[in-house]
C-alpha positions as CSV (number, residue, x, y, z in Angstrom):
1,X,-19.6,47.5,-108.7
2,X,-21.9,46.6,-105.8
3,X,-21.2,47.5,-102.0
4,X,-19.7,44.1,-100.8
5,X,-20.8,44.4,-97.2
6,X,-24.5,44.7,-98.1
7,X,-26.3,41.7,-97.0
8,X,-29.2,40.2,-99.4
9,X,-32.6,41.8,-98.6
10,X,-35.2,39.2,-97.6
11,X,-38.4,39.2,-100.0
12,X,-40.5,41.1,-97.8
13,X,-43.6,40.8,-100.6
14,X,-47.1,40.6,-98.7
15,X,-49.0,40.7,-101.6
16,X,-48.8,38.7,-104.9
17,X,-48.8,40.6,-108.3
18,X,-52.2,41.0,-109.7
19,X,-53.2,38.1,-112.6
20,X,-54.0,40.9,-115.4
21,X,-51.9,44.5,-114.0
22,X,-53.7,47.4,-115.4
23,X,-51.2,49.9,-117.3
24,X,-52.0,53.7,-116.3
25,X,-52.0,54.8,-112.5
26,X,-55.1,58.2,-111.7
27,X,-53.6,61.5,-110.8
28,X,-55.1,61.0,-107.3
29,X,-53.8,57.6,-107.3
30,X,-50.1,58.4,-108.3
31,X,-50.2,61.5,-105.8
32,X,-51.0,59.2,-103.0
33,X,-48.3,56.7,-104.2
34,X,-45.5,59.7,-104.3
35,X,-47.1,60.7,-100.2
36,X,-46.4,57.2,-99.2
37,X,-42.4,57.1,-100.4
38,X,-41.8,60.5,-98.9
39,X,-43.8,59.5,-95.0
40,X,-41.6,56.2,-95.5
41,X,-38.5,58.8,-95.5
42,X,-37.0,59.2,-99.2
43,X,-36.1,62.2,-99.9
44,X,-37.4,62.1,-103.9
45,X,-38.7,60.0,-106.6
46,X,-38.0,59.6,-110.4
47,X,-39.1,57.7,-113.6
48,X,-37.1,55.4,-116.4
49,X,-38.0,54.8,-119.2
50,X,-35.8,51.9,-120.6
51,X,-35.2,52.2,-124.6
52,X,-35.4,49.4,-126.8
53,X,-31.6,49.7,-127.6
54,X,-31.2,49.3,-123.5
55,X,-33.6,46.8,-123.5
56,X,-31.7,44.4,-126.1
57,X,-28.0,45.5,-124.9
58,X,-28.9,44.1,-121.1
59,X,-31.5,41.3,-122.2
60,X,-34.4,42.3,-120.6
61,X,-37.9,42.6,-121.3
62,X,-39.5,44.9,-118.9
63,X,-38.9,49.1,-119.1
64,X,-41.1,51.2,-116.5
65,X,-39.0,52.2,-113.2
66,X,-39.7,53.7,-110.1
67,X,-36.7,55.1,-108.7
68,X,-36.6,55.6,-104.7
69,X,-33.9,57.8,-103.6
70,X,-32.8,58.0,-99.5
71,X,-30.6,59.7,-98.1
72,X,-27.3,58.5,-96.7
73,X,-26.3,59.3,-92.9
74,X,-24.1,62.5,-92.7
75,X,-23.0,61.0,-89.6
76,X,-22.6,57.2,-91.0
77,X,-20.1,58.7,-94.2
78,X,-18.5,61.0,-92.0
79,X,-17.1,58.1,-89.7
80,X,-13.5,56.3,-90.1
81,X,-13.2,53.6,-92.5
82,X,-14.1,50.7,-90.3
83,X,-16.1,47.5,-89.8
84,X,-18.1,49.1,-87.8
85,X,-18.7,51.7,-90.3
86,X,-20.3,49.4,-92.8
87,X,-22.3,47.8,-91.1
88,X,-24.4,51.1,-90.0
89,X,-24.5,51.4,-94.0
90,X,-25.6,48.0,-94.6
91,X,-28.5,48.6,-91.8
92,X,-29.8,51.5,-93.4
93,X,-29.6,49.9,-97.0
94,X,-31.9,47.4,-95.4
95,X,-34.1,49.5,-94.2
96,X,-35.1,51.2,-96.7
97,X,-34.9,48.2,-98.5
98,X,-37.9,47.0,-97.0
99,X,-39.4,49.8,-97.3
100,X,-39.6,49.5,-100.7
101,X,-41.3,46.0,-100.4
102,X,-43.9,48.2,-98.6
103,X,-44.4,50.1,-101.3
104,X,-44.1,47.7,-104.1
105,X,-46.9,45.8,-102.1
106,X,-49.1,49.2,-102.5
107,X,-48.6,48.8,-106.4
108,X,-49.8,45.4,-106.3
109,X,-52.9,46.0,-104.1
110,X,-53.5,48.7,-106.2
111,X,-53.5,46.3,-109.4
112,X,-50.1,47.6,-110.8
113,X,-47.4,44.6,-111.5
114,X,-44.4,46.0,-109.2
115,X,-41.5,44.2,-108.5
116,X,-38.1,45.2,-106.8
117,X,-34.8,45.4,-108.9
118,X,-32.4,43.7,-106.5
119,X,-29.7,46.0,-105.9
120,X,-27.1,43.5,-105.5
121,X,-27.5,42.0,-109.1
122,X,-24.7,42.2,-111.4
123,X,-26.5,41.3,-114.5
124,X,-27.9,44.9,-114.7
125,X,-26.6,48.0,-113.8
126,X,-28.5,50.5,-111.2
127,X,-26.9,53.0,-112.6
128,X,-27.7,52.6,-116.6
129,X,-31.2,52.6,-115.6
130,X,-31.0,55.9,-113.1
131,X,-29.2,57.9,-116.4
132,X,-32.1,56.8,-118.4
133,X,-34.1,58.7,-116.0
134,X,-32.5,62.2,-117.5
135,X,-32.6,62.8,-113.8
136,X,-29.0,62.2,-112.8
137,X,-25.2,62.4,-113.7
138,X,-22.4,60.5,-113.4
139,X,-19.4,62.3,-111.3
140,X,-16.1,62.4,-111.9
141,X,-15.8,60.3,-108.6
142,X,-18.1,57.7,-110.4
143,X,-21.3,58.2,-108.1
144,X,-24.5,58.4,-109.8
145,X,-26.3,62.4,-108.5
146,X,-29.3,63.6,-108.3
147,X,-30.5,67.2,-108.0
148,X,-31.7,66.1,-104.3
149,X,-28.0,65.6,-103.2
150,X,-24.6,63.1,-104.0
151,X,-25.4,61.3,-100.3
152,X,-28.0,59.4,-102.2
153,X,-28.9,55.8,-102.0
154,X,-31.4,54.0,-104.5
155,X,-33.8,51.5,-104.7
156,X,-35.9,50.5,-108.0
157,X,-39.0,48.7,-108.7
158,X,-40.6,47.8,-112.3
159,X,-43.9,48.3,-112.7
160,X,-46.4,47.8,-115.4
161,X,-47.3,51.8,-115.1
162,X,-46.9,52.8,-118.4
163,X,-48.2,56.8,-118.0
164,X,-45.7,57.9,-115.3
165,X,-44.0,61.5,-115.7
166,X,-40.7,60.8,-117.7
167,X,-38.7,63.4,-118.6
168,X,-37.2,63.8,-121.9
169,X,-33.8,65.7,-121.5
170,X,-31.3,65.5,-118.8
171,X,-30.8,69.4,-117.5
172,X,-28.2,68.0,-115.5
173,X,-25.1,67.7,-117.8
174,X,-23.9,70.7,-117.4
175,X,-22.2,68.6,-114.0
176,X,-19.5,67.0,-116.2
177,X,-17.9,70.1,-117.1
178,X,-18.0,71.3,-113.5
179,X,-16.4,68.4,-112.7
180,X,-13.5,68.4,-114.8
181,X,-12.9,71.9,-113.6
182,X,-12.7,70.8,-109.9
183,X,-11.1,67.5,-109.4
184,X,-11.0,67.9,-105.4
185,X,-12.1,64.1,-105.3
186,X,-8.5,63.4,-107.8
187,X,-6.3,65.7,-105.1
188,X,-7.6,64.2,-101.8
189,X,-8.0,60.7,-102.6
190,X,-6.3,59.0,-99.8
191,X,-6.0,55.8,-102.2
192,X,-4.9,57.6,-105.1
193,X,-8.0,55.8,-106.9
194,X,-7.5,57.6,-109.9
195,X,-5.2,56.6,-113.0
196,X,-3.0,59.5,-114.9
197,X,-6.0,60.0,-117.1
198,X,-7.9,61.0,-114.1
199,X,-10.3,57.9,-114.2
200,X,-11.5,56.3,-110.9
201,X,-9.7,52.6,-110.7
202,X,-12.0,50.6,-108.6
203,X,-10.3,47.8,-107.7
204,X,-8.2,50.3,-105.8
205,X,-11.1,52.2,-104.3
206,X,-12.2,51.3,-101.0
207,X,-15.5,52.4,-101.0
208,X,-17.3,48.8,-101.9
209,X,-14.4,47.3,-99.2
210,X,-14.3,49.5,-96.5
211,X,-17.2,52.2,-96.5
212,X,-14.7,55.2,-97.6
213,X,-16.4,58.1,-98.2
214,X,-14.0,60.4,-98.3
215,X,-14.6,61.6,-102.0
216,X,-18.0,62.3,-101.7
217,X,-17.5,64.3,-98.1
218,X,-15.1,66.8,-99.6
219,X,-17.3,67.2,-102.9
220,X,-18.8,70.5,-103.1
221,X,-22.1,69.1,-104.8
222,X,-22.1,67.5,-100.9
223,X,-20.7,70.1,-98.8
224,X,-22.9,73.0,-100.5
225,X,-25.8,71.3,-102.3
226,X,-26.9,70.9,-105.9
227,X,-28.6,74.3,-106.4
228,X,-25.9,76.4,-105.0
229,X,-23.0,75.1,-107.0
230,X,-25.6,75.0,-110.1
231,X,-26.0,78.8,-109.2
232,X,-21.8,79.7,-108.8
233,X,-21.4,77.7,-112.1
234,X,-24.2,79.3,-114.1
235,X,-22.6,82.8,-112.9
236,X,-19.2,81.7,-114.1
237,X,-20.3,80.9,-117.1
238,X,-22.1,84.0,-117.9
239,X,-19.3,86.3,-116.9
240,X,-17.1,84.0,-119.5
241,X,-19.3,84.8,-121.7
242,X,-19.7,88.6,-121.2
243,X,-15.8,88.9,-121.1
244,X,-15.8,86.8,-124.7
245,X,-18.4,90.2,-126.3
């Protein structure tokens, strides 16, 4: 489901795509590319690459990703649910937006096809792709996490890069069973969003309505970060495991 209250990005594009885009990106030339997203303010970068099963099952014909992640306003999610609440989110989400027209436009001039994935199309899912990075979970709250935080917003752009550094496993997994041992987003929902099988319903959610937040304020993953809950649980699980011998 997309945010509601975002407004369509304008196509920002100052550059065409090249006539014959060239298929591998230099090691000096990808550094400079990864410099330019981080001085334009997102906190990370990672890299999809779409299967032919995913290709066929959502009709598309194109598979390299740039992912841009940014990171969402402490300050904006910890506000009241209000009108005035979404639209602080919606003018960040267009900032960076246009930032990544800026650096979609370095692709081209560089001789790489690049173009943005509009966020706000429902004919493919933003999140399907991220997972096919093996650089992010799904929570139990339903937002799509990365090791850089759960505050995270995204923006994607295919490319006709065809060397970028994919990885093949997802170290990440482990999140789920954390998850299901916590369930502090289930207990302080202030919608009671989640069913008796402890599945988020999202017509009743009011994130995409109203901005709520709530859920992902009260999340440890948010409140401590990624590598110290990664840290508690890895201890757990060894001392489990000591206590079993």
């Amino acid at each position: 489901m997309r945010f509601r209250y975002h407004q369509p990005i304008p196509n920002f594009y100052k550059i065409e795509n090249p006539k014959n885009p060239i298929k591998h990106i230099s090691d000096i030339l990808f550094d400079e590319l990864y410099n330019l997203v981080l001085d334009a303010g997102f906190v990370g970068v990672s890299y999809s690459k779409l299967s032919d099963d995913f290709k066929s099952q959502w009709g598309i014909d194109w598979d390299n990703i740039v992912i841009l992640k940014y990171q969402m306003s402490h300050d904006i999610l910890k506000m009241e649910n209000s009108k005035e609440k979404t639209i602080f989110e919606d003018k960040e989400f267009q900032e960076f937006g246009f930032k990544t027209f800026e650096i979609a436009d370095f692709l081209r001039k560089n001789n790489f096809k690049a173009d943005l994935i509009h966020p706000l199309d429902d004919k493919i899912s933003l999140r399907a792709i991220a997972m096919q990075s093996n650089d992010c979970v799904i929570t139990r709250s339903n937002m799509c996490m990365f090791e850089e935080g759960l505050n995270l917003g995204f923006f994607m752009i295919k490319t006709s890069i065809e060397n970028l550094p994919f990885k093949c496993e997802n170290d990440m997994l482990w999140v789920r069973d954390y998850c299901n041992t916590c369930g502090i987003c289930i207990d302080r929902c202030p919608e009671n969003a989640f069913d008796d099988s402890e599945k988020l319903k999202r017509k009743v959610c009011t994130a995409h309505k109203e901005g709520c937040s709530i859920c992902m304020t009260i999340c440890p993953f948010f409140k401590q970060g990624y590598q110290k809950v990664k840290k508690r649980y890895d201890r757990n699980v060894q001392k489990n495991s000591s206590g079993v011998l």
